[in-house]
C-alpha positions in Angstrom: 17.9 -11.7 15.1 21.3 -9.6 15.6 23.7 -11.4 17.4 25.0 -9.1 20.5 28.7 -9.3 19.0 27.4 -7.9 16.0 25.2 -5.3 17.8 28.6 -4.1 19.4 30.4 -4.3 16.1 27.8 -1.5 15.1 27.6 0.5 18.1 31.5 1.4 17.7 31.0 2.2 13.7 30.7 6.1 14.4 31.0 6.9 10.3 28.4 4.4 8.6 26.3 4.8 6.3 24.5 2.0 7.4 24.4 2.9 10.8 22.3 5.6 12.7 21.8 6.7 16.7 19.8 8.2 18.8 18.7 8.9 22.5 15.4 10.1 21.5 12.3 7.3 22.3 9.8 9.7 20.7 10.9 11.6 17.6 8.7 9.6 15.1 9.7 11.8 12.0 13.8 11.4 12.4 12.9 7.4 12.9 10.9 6.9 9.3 13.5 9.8 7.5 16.3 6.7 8.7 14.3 3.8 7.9 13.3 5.6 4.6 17.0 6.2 3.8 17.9 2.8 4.4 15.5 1.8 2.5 17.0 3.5 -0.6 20.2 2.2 -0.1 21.9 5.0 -2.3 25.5 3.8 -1.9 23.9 0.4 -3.2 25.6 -1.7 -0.7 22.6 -4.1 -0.5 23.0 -4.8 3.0 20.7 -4.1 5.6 20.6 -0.4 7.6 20.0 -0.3 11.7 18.2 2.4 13.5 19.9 2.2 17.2 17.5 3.6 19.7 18.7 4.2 23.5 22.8 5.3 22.3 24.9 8.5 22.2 25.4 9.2 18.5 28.8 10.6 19.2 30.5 8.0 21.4 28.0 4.9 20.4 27.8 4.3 24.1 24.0 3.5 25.2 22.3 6.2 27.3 20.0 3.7 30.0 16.8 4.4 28.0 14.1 1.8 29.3 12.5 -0.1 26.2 9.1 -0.5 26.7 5.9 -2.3 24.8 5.4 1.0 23.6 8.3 1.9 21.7 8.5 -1.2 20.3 5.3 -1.3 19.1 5.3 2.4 17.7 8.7 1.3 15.8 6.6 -1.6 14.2 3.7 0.5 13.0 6.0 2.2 10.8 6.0 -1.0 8.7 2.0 -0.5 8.1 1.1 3.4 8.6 1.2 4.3 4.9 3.7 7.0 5.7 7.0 5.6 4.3 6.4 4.1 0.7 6.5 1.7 -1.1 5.7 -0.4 2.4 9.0 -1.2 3.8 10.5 -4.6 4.9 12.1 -3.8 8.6 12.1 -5.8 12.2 12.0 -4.4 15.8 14.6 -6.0 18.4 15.1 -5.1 22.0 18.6 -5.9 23.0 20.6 -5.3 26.6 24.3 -4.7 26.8 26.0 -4.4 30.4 22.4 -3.9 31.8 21.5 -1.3 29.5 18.3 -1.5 27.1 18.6 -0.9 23.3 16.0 -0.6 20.8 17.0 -1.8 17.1 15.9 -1.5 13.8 16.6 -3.4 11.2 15.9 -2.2 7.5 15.9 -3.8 4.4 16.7 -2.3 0.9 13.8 -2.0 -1.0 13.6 -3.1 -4.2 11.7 -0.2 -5.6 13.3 2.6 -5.0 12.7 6.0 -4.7 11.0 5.1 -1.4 9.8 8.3 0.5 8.5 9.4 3.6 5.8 11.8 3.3 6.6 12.5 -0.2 10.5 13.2 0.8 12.9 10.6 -0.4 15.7 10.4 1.9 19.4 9.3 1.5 22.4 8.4 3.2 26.1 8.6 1.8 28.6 8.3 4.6 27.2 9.8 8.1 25.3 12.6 5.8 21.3 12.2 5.7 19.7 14.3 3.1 16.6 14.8 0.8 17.8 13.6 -2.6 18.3 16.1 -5.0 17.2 15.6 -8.7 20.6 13.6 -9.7 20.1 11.3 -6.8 16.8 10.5 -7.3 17.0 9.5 -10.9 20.0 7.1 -9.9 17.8 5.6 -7.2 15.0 5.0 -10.7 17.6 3.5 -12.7 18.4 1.4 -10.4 15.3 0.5 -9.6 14.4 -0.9 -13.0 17.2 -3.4 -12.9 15.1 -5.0 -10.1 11.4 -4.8 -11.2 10.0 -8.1 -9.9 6.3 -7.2 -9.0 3.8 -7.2 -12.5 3.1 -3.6 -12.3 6.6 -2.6 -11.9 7.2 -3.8 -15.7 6.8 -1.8 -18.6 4.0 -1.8 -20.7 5.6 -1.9 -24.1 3.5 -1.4 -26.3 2.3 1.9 -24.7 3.7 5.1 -24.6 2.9 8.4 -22.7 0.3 9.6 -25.4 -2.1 6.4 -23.4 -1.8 8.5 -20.4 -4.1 11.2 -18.8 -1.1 13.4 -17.7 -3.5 16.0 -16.3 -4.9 13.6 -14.1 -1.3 13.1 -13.5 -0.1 16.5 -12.3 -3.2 17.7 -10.9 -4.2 14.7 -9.1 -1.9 12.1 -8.4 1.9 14.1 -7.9 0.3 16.9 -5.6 -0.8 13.7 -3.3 2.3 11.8 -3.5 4.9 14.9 -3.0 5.3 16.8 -0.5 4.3 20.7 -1.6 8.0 21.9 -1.3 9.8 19.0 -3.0 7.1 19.9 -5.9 7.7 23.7 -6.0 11.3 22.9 -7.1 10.5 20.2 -9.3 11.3 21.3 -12.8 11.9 17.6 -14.4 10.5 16.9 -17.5 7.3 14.7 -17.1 9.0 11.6 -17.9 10.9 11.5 -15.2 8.4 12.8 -12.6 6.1 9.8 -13.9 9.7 7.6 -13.2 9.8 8.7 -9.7 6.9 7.2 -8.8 7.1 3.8 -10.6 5.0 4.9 -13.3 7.2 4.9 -16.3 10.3 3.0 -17.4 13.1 4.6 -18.8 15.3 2.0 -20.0 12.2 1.0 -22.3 10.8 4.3 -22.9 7.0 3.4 -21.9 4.7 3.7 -19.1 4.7 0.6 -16.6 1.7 -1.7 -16.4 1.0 0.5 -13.0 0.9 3.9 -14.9 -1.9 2.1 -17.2 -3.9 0.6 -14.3 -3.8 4.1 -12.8 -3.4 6.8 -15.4 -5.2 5.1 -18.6 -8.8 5.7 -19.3 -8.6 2.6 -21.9 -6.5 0.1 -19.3 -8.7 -2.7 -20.3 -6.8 -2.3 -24.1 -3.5 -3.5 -22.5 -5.1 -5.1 -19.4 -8.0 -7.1 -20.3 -8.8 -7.8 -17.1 -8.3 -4.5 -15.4 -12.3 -3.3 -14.7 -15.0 -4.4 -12.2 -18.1 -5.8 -13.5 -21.0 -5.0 -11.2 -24.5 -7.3 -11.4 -27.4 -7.7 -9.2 -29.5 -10.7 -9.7 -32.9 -11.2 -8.4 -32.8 -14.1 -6.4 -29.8 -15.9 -4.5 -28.5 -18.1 -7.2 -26.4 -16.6 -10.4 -28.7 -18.3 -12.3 -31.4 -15.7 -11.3 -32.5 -12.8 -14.1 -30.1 -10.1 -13.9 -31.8 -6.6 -12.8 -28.9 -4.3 -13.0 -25.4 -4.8 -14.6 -22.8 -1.9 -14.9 -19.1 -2.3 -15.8 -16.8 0.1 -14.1 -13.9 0.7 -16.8 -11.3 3.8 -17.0 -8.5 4.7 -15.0 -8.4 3.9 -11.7 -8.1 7.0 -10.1 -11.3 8.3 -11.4 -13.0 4.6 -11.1 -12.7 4.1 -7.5 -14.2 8.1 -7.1 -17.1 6.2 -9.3 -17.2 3.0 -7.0 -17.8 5.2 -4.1 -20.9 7.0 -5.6 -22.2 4.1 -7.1 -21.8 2.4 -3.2 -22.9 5.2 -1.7 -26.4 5.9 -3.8 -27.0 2.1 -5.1 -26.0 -0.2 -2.1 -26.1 1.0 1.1 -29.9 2.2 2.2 -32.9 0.9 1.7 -35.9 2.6 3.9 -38.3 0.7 5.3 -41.6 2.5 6.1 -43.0 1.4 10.0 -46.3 3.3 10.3 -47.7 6.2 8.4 -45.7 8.7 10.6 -42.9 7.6 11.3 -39.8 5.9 8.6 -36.8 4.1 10.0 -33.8 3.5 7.4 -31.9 0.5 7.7 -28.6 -0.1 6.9 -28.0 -2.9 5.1 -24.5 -3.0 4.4 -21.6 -0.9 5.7 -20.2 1.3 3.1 -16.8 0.7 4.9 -16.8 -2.8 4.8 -17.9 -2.3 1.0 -15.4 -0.3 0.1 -12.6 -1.9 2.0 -13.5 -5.3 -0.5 -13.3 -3.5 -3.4 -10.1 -2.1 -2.2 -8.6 -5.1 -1.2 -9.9 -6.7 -4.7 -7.8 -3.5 -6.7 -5.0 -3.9 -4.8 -4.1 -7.6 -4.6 -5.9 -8.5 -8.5 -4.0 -10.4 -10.7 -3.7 -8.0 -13.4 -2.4 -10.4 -15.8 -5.5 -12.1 -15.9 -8.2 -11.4 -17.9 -10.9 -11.8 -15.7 -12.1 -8.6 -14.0 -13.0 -8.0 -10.5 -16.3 -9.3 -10.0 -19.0 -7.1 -7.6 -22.4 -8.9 -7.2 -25.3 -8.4 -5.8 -27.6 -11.5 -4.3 -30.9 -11.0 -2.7 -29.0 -11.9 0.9 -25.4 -11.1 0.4 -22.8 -9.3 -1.8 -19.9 -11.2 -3.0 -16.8 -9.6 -4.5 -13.9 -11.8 -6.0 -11.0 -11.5 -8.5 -8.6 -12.8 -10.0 -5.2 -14.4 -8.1 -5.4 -16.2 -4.8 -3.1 -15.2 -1.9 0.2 -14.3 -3.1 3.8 -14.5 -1.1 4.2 -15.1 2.3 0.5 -15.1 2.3 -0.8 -18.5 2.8 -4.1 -20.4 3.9 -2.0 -21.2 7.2 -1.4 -18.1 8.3 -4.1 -15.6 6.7 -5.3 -13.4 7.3 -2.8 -12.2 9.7 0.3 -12.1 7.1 -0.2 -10.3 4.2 2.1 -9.7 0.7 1.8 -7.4 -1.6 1.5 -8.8 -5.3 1.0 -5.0 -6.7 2.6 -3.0 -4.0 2.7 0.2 -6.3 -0.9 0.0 -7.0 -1.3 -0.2 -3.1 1.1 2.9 -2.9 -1.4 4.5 -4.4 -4.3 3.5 -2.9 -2.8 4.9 0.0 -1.7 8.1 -1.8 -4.9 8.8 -2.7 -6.4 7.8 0.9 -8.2 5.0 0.1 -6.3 2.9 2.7 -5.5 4.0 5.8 -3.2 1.3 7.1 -1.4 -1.6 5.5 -2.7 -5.1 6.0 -5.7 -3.8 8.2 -8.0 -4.7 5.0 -9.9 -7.9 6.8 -10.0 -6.7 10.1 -11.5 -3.4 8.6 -14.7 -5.3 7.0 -14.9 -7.7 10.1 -15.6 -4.7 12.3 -17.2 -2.7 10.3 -20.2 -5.3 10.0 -19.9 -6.4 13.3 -20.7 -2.4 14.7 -23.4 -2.5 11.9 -25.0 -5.9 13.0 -24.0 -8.1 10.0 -23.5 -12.0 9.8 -19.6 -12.5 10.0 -18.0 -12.1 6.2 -16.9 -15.2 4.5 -13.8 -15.5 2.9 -12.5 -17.7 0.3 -9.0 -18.0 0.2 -7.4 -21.6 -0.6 -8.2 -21.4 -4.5 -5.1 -20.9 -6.1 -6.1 -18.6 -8.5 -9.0 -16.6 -7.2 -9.7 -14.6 -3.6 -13.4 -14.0 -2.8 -15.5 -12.5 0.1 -19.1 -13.1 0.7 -21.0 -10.0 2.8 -24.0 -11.1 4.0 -26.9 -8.6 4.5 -28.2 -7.1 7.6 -31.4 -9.0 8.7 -34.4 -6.5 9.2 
């Protein structure tokens, strides 16, 4: 936490670009266009940036605003509303100097930049706060690829932008991502529009591992894990004669638009005839709590693996697993209320294309979901190492 001399260090910095004001408790949008600058760190500084709530931008003298739950909690949701991406790394402090309340920010440079808020990428050099023009933007990319950690930030080099379905690309994916006015003005060639968004490496010259998980209708040719194997066995036991097997394989912006079908028409009814007049339908499983597995199963996947996500279907219960246990700060201690991102631009998108709503609400999601419907509580496996599974268990009739 900030120490209080620190705190007053800041609050007497009027020309930072590390540093921004405000008297305003409400005006969401001006809060996640500073985080989002922060975030971007254009002068590359690589220090932290503070959003001061409750002081006079001018004089940096705090105005006697009262911090409440409220506030604090609506600064923290910024963290996991799916607004400001890649998800950002900040923390929410209430401080008090000479009897008057303060709300602070604190923002972390993000490691994969160009991070934007509602398809706007915002910057700060000196006091000024701006969109980023074209030049600025492709700095924040270069500098990006410097830092790549994550496996789907890296390029895929033996690929190249003939692999990708750049249609799918531009009528799809870049409308959903940027905002409509950014993208009216955007005349860059499509190398670096696929840049922008994580999806292609300059420095290399290839698409990144991400760009063929999303983009690729033959991913599984670079990735060989990178598909879902759907089976539904007879019985309870794996051992039991297979009935139906399908493998979902393709990019994944069309293959989760196929996941949903195949949920929607395959898994979710089944109607059970009660007398000659009348029919009831029963539902046996959730098609939220479904869905939500699969998503979590796409988004935190070893992709370096070469065993796909595994969807079956059991007589009682519906298990779906894949490769990589919990990753980062994740652990069996404290799951499943921290959660890390091991692909965090293939969650991007998942929220792009609104299959996720809110950051690390993935568990909590299914829990409910079967609860409302009358389900058996979920089971999760998570202390493997190397593999993350969940076991739905069907609705009794």
């Amino acid at each position: 936490m900030l120490s209080t001399e620190k705190l007053l260090e800041l609050l007497q910095d009027l020309e930072s670009d590390r540093i921004e004001k405000t008297i305003s408790t409400t005006d969401t949008n001006k809060f996640c266009e500073a985080i989002c600058a922060f975030l971007n760190d254009f002068p590359n500084s690589k220090k932290n940036g503070y959003l001061i709530i409750g002081v006079d931008d001018k004089t940096g003298k705090p105005t006697g605003i009262k911090v409440t739950d409220e506030l604090l909690k609506n600064l923290a949701a910024i963290r996991d509303d799916g607004n400001v991406l890649p998800k950002p790394a900040l923390s929410v402090q209430k401080h008090e100097i000479n009897g008057n309340e303060i709300a602070l920010v604190e923002v972390y440079p993000s490691p994969f930049p160009p991070v934007r808020y509602k398809g706007r990428v915002w910057i700060r050099n000196g006091p000024r706060k701006a969109v980023a023009e074209v030049t600025e933007e492709r700095i924040l990319t270069e500098k990006r690829t410097s830092s790549a950690k994550t496996f789907d930030a890296l390029p895929c080099i033996e690929s190249n932008l003939d692999d990708l379905d750049l249609q799918l690309f531009k009528n799809t994916y870049l409308p959903s991502a940027i905002d409509a006015e950014t993208l009216a003005t955007n005349h860059r060639e499509i190398k670096a529009q696929l840049a922008s968004l994580r999806l292609y490496d300059l420095v290399y010259d290839c698409p990144t591992n991400a760009a063929i998980i999303l983009l690729c209708n033959n991913a599984k040719y670079y990735l060989g894990g990178a598909y879902i194997q759907y089976a539904k066995f007879s019985g309870k036991e794996i051992s039991d004669p297979i009935l139906n097997e399908k493998g979902f394989i393709g990019d994944l912006i069309l293959l989760l638009q196929q996941l949903d079908n195949f949920v929607s028409n395959n898994i979710i009814n089944q109607s059970v005839y009660t007398s000659v007049l009348k029919e009831e339908v029963l539902i046996q499983y959730p098609f939220k709590a479904i869905r939500e597995a699969l998503n979590n199963a796409i988004m935190h996947r070893d992709y370096e693996s070469n065993a796909p996500i595994k969807f079956y279907e059991f007589e009682d219960r519906i298990e779906i697993s894949n490769a990589g246990g919990l990753y980062g700060s994740a652990t069996p201690d404290n799951f499943p209320h921290q959660n890390d991102y091991r692909n965090p631009i293939i969650a991007e998108a998942l929220k792009i294309l609104g299959y996720v709503n809110k950051f690390n609400r993935g568990i909590a999601t299914i829990k409910n979901e079967l609860e409302k419907n009358g389900n058996p509580n979920p089971y999760f496996e998570y202390n493997l190492k190397h593999i993350f599974s969940v076991t739905i268990f069907k609705k009794n009739s």
